[in-house]
C-alpha positions as CSV (number, residue, x, y, z in Angstrom):
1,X,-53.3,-67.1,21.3
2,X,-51.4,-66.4,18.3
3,X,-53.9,-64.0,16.9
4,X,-54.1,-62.2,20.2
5,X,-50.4,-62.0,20.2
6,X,-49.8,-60.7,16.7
7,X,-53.1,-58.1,17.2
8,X,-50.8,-56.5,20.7
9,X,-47.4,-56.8,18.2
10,X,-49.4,-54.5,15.3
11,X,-50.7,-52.4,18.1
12,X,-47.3,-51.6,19.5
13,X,-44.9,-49.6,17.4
14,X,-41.8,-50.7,16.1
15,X,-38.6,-48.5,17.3
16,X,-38.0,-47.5,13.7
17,X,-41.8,-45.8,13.4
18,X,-41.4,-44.4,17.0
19,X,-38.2,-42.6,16.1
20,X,-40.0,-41.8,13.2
21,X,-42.7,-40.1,15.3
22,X,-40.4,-38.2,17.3
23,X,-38.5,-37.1,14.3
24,X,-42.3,-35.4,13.2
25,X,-43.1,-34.1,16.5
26,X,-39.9,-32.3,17.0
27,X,-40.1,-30.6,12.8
28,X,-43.7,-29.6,13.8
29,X,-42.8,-28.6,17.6
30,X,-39.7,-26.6,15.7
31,X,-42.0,-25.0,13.2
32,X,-44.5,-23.8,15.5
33,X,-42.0,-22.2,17.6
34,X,-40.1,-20.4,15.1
35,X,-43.2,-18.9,13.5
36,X,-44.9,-17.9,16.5
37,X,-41.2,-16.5,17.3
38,X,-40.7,-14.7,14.1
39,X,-44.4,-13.5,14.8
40,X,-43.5,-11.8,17.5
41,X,-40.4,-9.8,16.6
42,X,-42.7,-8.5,13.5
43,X,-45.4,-7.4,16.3
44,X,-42.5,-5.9,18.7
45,X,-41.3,-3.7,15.3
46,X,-44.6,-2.3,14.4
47,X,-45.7,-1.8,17.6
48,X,-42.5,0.3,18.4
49,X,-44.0,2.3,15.4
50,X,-47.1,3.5,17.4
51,X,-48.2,5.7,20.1
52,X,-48.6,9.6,20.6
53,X,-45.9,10.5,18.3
54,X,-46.3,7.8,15.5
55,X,-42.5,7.5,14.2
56,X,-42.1,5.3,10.6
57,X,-40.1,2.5,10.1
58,X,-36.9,4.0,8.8
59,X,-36.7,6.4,11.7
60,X,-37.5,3.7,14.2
61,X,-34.3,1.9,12.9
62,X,-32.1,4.6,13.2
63,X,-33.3,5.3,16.7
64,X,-32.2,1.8,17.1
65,X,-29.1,2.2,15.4
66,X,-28.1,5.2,17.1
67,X,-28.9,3.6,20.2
68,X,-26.6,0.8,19.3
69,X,-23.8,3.0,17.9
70,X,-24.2,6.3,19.2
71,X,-23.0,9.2,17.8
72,X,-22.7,8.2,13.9
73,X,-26.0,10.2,13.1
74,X,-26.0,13.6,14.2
75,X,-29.3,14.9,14.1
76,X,-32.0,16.3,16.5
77,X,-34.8,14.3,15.2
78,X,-32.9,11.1,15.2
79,X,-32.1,12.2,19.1
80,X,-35.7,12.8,20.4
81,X,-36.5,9.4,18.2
82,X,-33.8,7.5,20.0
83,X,-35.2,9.1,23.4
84,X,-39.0,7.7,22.7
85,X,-38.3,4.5,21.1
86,X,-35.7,3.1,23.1
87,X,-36.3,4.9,26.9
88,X,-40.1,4.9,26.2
89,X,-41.5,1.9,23.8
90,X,-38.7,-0.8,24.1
91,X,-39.1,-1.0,27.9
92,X,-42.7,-0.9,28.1
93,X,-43.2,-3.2,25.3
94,X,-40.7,-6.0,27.0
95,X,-42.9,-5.7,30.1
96,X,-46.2,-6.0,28.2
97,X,-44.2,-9.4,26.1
98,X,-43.3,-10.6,30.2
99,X,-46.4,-10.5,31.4
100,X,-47.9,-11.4,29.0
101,X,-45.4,-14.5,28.9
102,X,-46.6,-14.9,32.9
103,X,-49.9,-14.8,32.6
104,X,-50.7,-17.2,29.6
105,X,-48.0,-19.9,31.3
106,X,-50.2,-19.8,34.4
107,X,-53.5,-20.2,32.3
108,X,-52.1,-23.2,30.9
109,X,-50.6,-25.0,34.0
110,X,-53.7,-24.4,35.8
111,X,-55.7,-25.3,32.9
112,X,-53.6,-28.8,32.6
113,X,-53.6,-29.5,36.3
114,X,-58.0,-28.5,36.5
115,X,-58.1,-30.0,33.3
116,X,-60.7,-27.0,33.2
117,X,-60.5,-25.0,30.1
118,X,-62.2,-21.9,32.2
119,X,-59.1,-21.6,34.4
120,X,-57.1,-18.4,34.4
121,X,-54.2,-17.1,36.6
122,X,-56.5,-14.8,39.0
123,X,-59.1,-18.2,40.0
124,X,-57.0,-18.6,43.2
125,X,-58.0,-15.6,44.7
126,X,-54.2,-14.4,44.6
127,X,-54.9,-11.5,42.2
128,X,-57.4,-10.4,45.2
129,X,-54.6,-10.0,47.8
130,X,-52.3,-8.1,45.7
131,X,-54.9,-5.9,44.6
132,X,-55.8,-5.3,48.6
133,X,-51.9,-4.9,48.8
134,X,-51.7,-2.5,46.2
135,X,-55.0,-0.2,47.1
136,X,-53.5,0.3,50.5
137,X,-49.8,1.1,49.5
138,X,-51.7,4.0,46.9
139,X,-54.0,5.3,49.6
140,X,-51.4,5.0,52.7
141,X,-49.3,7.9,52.2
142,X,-45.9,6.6,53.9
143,X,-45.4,4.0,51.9
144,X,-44.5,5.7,49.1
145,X,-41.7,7.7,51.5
146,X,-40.6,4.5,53.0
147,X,-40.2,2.4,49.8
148,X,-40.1,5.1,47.0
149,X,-41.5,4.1,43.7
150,X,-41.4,0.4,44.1
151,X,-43.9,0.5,47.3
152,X,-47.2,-0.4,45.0
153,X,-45.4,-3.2,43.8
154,X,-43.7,-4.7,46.7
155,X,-47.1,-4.5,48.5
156,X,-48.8,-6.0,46.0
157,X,-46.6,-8.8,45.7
158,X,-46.8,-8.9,49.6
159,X,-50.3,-9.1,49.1
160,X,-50.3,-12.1,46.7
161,X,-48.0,-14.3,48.2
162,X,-49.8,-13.8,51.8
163,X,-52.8,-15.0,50.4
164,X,-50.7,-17.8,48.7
165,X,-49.3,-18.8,51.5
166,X,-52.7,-18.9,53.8
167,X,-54.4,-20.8,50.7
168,X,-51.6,-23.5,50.6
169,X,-52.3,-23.9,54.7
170,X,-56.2,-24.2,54.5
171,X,-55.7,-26.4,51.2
172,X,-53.1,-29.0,52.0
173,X,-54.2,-32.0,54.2
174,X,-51.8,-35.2,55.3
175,X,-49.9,-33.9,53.0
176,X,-52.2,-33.9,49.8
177,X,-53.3,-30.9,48.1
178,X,-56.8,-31.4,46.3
179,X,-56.9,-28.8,43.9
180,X,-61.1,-28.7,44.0
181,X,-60.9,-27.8,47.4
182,X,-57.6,-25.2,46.9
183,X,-60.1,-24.0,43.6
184,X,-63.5,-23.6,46.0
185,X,-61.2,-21.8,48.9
186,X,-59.7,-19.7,45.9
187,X,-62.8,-18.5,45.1
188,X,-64.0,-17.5,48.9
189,X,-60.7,-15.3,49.7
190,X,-61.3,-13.9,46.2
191,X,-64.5,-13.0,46.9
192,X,-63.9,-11.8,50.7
193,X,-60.6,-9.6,49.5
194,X,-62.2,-7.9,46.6
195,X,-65.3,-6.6,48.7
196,X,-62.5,-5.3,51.6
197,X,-60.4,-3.6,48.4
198,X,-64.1,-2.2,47.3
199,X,-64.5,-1.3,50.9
200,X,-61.3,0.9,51.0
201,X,-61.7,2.6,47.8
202,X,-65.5,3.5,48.5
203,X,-63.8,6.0,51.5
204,X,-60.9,7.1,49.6
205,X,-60.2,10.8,48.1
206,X,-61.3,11.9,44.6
207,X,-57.6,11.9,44.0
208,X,-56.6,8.4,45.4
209,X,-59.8,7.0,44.0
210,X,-58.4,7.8,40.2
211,X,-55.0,6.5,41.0
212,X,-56.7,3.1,42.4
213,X,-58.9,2.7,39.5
214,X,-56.1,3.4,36.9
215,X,-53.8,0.7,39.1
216,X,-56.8,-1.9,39.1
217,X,-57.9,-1.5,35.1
218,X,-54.4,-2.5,34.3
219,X,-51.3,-0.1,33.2
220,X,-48.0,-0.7,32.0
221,X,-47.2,2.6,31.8
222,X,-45.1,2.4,35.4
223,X,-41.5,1.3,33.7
224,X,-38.4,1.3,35.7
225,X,-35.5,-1.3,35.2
226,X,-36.2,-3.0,38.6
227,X,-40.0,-4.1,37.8
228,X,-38.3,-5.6,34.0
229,X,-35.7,-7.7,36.1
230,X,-38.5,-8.9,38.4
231,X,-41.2,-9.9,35.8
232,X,-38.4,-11.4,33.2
233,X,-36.7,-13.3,35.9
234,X,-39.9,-14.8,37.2
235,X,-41.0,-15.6,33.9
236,X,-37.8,-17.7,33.1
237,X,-37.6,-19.4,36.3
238,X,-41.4,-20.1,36.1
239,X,-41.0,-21.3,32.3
240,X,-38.4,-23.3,33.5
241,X,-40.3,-25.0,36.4
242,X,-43.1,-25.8,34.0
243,X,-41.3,-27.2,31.3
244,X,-39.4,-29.2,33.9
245,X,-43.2,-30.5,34.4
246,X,-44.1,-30.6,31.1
247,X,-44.6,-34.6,30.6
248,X,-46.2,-34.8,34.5
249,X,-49.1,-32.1,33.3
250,X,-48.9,-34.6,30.4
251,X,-49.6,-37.2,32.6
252,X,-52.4,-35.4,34.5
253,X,-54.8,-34.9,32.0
254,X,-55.9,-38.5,31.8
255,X,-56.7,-38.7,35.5
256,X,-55.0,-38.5,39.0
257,X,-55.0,-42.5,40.0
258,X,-53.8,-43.2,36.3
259,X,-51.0,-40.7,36.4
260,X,-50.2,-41.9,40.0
261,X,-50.3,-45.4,38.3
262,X,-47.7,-45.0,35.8
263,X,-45.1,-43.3,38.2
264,X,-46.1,-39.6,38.1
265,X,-45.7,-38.0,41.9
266,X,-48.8,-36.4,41.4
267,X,-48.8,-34.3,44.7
268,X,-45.4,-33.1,44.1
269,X,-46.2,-32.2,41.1
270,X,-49.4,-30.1,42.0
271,X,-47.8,-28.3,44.9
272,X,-44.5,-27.4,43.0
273,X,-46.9,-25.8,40.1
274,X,-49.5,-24.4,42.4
275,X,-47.0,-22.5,44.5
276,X,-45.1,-21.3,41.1
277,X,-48.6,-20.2,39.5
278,X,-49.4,-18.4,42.4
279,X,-46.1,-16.5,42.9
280,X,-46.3,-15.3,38.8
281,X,-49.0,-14.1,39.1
282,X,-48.6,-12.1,41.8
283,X,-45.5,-10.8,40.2
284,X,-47.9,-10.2,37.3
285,X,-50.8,-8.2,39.2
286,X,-47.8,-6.5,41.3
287,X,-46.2,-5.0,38.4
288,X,-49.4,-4.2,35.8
289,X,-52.1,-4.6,38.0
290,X,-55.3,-6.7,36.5
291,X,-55.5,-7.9,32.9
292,X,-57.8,-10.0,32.3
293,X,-58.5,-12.8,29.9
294,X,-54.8,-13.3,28.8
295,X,-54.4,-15.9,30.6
296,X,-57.5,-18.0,29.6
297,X,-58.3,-17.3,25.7
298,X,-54.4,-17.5,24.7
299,X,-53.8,-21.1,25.9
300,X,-57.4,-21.8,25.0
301,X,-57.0,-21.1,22.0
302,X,-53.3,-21.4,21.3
303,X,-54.5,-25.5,22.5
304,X,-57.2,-25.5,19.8
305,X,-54.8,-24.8,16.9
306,X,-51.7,-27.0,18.5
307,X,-53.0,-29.7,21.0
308,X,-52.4,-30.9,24.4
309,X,-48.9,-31.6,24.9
310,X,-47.2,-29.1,26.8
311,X,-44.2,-29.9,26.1
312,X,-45.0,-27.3,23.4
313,X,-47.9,-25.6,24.3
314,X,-46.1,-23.9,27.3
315,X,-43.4,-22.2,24.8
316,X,-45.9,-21.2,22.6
317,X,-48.3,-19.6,24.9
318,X,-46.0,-17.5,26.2
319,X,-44.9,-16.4,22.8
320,X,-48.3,-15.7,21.8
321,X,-49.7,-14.4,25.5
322,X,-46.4,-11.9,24.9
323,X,-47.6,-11.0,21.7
324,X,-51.4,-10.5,22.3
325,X,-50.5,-7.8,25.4
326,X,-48.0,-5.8,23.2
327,X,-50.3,-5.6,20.3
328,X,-53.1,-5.1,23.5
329,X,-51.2,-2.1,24.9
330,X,-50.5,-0.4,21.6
331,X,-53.5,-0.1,20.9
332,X,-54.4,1.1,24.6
333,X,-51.7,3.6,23.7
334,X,-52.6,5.1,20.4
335,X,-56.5,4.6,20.3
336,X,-57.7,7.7,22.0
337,X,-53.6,9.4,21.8
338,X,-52.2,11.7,23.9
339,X,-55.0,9.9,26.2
340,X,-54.2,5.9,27.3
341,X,-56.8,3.5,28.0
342,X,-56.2,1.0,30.6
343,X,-54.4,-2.3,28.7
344,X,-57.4,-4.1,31.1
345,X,-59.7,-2.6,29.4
346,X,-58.7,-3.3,25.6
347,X,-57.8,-7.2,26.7
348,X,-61.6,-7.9,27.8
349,X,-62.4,-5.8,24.8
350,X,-60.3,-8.2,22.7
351,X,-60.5,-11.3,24.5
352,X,-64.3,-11.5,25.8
353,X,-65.8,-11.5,21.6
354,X,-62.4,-13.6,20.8
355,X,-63.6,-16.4,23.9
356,X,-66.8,-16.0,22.5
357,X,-66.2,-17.4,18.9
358,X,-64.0,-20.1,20.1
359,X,-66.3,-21.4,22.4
360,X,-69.2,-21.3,19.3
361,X,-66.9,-23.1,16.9
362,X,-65.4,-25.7,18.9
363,X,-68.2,-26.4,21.5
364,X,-68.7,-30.0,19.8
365,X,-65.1,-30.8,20.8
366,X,-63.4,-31.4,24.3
367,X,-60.9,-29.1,23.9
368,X,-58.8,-30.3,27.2
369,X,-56.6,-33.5,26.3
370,X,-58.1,-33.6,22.6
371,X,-56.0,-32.4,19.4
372,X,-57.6,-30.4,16.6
């Protein structure tokens, strides 16, 4: 009995080497954070650098000084700079960081609460009813009188949350929601909204068809200060909810009965992060249409290099998921310039080869629940 009881005492940590612990985790948590921050202020920078007109680094910061304190430098160039560095770049470039944000937060919720590594933000076949929402506002003519500019994206987002709300219905039973089942029926309304969006398109004008395409291969080039409040508010609401969650997706990835065992209201906890998921990222689709694989190699990999507790994993993937669609849409803007490739586009070109690799290098390890 005494060996027993001095094997549990060396297996249990003293309070000293716990605080110790902690002390480690929150320098590396810190560390992490501030480089992946400082990373991204040098992307936002260069990027602002690029596009059509490529501008250099000293006249980028005196477009931004002159935006700041207008007036000290009179000069024409410094003027038209100012015009396409802060009315053109800055704005698109803190949607692309948003969204970005969005998607990669949703890739690693639903990732933690599927403890399924393949899981993005469009599995639940929300992305489906805003693109249905979407096609029809761009082919229904009205819309665009009734609503003005904002119509695509208020459909879209009409779109997502319908089907968000008809998948919560179907899903939740006695007041459980098994997230297999809410996964399977994801993947039916995905399947049944995206052939009635191929439908539509496949009777549409010449003229509608090439706005529906650009909309559906993703864009960022639609700026306009209502669809920056709506994507940066719903991204610090939603990073709020999930870091609120943070220890419960913790919790998760050893098991439902073992998380309900150690006090984690596991249903709660899926239905409050379920209906956040799905409401980002139909903000998301509503406001850039579909990008894909942001929001399943960032957290994939973004896990690989920093482990499983999201705690900090959810800061940093939205740092980097920001960072990976700015750099993403720079390049969609510069590559073939005056022309733009769809952002959608250059994120599968970037993300499918970048999936690829990881996968090949770490497909001896589990990479949900398991630190590098």
């Amino acid at each position: 009995m005494t060996d027993v009881n001095l094997l549990v005492q060396s297996a249990i940590p003293s309070p000293d080497v716990r605080r110790h612990d902690c002390g480690l985790q929150r320098q590396r948590a810190a560390l992490v954070l501030v480089g992946l921050a400082g990373a991204v202020v040098l992307a936002f920078v260069t990027c602002l650098q690029f596009g059509a007109e490529p501008i250099g680094f000293i006249r980028t910061m005196r477009a931004l000084g002159d935006a700041v304190y207008p007036g000290v430098v009179i000069d024409r160039m410094v003027d038209t700079d100012t015009f396409i560095v802060v009315h053109l770049r800055v704005p698109r470039l803190i949607l692309a960081l948003c969204v970005g944000g969005i998607l990669s937060l949703v890739g690693a919720c639903l990732q933690g609460l599927l403890r399924n590594p393949l899981a993005d933000p469009y599995v639940l076949g929300i992305s489906s009813g805003a693109t249905l929402g979407a096609t029809l506002a761009l082919t229904v003519g009205g819309v665009s009188a009734v609503l003005g500019g904002l119509g695509v994206t208020l459909c879209a987002l009409g779109g997502g949350l319908a089907v968000m709300i008809v998948l919560y219905r179907l899903s939740s039973s006695d007041g459980r929601l098994p997230l297999p089942t809410v996964l399977l029926l994801g993947v039916v309304i995905n399947a049944i909204l995206s052939a009635m969006a191929m439908f539509v398109t496949s009777i549409l004008s010449p003229e509608h068809l090439a706005r529906v395409l650009s909309w559906l291969m993703g864009s960022l080039a639609a700026i306009d200060s209502w669809r920056l409040v709506l994507t940066a508010a719903s991204l610090l609401v939603g990073m709020g909810i999930a870091m609120h969650h943070a220890r419960h997706l913790n919790g998760l990835l050893v098991g439902d009965e073992t998380a309900q065992a150690i006090g984690i209201p596991v249903e709660r906890v899926k239905r409050t992060l379920f209906l956040t998921c799905a409401t980002l990222t139909g903000v998301a689709v509503a406001v850039s249409g579909m990008v894909g694989f942001v929001g399943m190699v960032v957290p994939h990999a973004v896990r690989l290099l920093i482990g499983s507790d999201h705690r900090l994993l959810l800061p940093a993937v939205v740092l980097a998921g920001g960072g990976f669609l700015m750099c993403a849409d720079t390049m969609a803007r510069t590559m073939l310039a005056p022309s733009e490739l769809p952002v959608g586009v250059v994120t599968a070109l970037l993300g499918g080869p970048l999936f690829v690799h990881i996968l090949l290098t770490h497909r001896h390890r589990e990479t949900i629940g398991a630190r590098p």
